[in-house]
N, C-alpha and C positions, 0 to 999 in steps of 0.2 A: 342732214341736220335734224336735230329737233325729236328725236325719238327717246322714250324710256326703256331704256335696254341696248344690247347688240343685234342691229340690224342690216340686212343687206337690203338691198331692193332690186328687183328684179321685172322685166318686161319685153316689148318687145314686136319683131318680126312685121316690121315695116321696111324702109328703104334707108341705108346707110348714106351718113356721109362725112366725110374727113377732117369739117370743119366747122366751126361754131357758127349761127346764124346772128350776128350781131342787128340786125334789122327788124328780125323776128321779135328778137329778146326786148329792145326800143319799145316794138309795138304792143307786146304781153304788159309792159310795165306800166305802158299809158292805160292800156285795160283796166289794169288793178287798181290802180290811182282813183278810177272814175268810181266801178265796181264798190271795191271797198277802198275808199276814202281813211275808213279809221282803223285798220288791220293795227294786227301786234304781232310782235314776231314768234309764231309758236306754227310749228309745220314740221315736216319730214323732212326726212331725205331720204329722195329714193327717186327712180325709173331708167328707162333705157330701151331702146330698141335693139333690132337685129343684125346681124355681121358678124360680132365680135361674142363669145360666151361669157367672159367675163371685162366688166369695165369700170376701172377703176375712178374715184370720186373728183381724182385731178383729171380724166378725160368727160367730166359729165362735158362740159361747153364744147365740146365735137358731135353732141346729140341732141343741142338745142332748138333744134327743127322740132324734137317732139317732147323734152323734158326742160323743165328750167326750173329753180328755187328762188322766192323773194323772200329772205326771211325766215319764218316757217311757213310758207305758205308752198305747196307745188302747183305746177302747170303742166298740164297733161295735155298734147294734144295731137291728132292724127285729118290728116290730107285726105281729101275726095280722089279714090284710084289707089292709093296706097292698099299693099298686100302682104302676107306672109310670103317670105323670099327665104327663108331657112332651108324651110324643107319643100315637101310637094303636098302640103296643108291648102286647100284652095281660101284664099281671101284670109280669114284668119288675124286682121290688124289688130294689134294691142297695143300697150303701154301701160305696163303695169309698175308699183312697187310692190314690195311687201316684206315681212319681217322674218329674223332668224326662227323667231321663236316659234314651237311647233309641238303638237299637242298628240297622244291619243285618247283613248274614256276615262275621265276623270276629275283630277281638276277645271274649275273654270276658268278662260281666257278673255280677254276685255279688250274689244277697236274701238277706237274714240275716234272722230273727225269732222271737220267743218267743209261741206261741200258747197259751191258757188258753183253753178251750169251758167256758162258763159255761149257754146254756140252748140247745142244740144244736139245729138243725134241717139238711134239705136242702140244700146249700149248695156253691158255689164260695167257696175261703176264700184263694185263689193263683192268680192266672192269671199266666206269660208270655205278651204278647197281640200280637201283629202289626195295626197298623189296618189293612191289607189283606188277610191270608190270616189272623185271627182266630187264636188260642190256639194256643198247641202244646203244652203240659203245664198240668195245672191238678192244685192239691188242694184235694179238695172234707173235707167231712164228712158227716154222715148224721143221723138224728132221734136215734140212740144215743148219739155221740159217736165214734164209727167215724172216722179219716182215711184217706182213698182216694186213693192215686195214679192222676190218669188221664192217661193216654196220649192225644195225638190220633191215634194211630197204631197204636197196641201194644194189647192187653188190660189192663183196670185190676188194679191190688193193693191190696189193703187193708195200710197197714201201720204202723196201729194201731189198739186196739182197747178200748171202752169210757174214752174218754179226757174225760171231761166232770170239771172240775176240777184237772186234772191237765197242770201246762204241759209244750211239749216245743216243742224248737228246730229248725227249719229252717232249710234251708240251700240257694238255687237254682241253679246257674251256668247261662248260656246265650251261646250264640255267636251268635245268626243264625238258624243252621242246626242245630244240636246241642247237648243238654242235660242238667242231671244235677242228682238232687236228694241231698240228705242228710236223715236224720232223728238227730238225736242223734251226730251226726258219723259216722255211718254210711254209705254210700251204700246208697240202696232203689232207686233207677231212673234212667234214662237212657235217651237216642231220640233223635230226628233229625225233624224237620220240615220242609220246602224252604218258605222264605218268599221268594222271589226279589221281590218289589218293597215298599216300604214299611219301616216300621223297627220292633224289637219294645222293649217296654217290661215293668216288672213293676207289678202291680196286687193289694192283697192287703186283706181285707175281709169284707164277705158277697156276692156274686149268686146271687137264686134263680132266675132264669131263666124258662122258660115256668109254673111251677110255683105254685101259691099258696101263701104265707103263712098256713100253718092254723096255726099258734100263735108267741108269743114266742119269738125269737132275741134272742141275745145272747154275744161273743166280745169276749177281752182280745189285742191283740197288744203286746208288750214289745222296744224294743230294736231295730226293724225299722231295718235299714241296707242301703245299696246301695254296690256298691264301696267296702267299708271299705278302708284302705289297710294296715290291721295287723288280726291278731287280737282284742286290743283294742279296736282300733277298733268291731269287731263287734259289740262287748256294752257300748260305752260312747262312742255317735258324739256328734258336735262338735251344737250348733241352728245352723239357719239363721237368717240375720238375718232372713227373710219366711216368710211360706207364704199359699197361698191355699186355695179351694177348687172346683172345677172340677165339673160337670156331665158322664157320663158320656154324648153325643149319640148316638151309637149300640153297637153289638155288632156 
């Protein structure tokens, strides 16, 4: 739901399972309610973990262990122990979405979204990602609720802090070749990456990477748009007639 454009979403390599957690889903909505009391409905659709390559939008509630949508709003979330089980990638949990659309040096491309860190851990929570020369800016968070801008280039910034509860809007632009983010309509960073072959794409979520899962994660993102074409658009995109869910094959 909730995207401008044609999107799939894609994530992943955690622990499969057959059927939808109805208990889970109860407890996520009491979350939100308290959370955000005055949400609107503007959000994505997108994530999915691992077993299956592709998964379709009538099987998302068979992944609701680590995906769920109220509205526009997603829920992202991964188990303490949980691992990449795909391949022989050690630890490796994610859940990711992210969009069809997909760039190389040139035009610029636009991620909108409203993040809410609900039970914070180690985390990439944004990647612009090259499938050939991987990442050129990611924001991560930290076991506090800390947001980190990292640089694949440049030294990281922290730049915010103690943020568990507490939503705050991002904003990515990227060329290709050169990038910039916002916090709160701010600009906090910008850089340059050289990805001369392959195309880059936005992806926004959890990945813990080589790292374990030592306790519950869990994040809201609200409103997540790609080249909105108005302001508006931004904070209130069109759904798509589909969505699926896609397996993240490799890093």
């Amino acid at each position: 739901k909730g995207f401008a454009g044609k999107y799939s979403p894609k994530a992943g390599d955690v622990h499969y399972t057959t059927a939808g957690y109805e208990q889970l889903a109860d407890q996520v909505a009491a979350t939100m309610e308290k959370v955000l009391p005055h949400k609107t409905s503007r959000s994505a659709g997108a994530s999915g973990p691992l077993g299956n390559s592709v998964i379709p939008r009538e099987d998302f509630k068979k992944w609701s262990r680590w995906y769920q949508e109220d509205g526009r709003t997603q829920v992202f979330r991964l188990f303490k122990g949980e691992t990449n089980v795909r391949n022989t990638r050690a630890n490796a949990a994610r859940i990711e979405a992210f969009s069809n659309v997909s760039w190389k040096r040139g035009a610029w491309h636009e991620w909108s979204g409203t993040y809410t860190i609900i039970k914070p851990h180690g985390a990439a929570i944004f990647q612009a990602k090259n499938n050939i020369h991987d990442w050129s800016v990611q924001i991560n968070m930290n076991a506090t609720g800390d947001v980190i801008l990292n640089h694949r280039r440049a030294e990281d910034k922290v730049i915010a802090t103690d943020m568990v509860g507490k939503p705050f809007h991002i904003r990515v632009r990227d060329n290709g070749q050169d990038y910039e983010v916002y916090l709160e309509g701010q600009k906090v960073g910008e850089g340059s990456y050289a990805r001369p072959e392959g195309t880059t794409g936005f992806r926004w979520g959890m990945y813990v990477g080589h790292s374990e899962v030592d306790h519950d994660a869990m994040i809201f993102v609200s409103g997540a748009t790609v080249d909105a074409e108005t302001a508006s658009d931004a904070w209130n995109p069109p759904s798509p007639a589909s969505a699926k869910i896609e397996e993240v094959n490799k890093r």
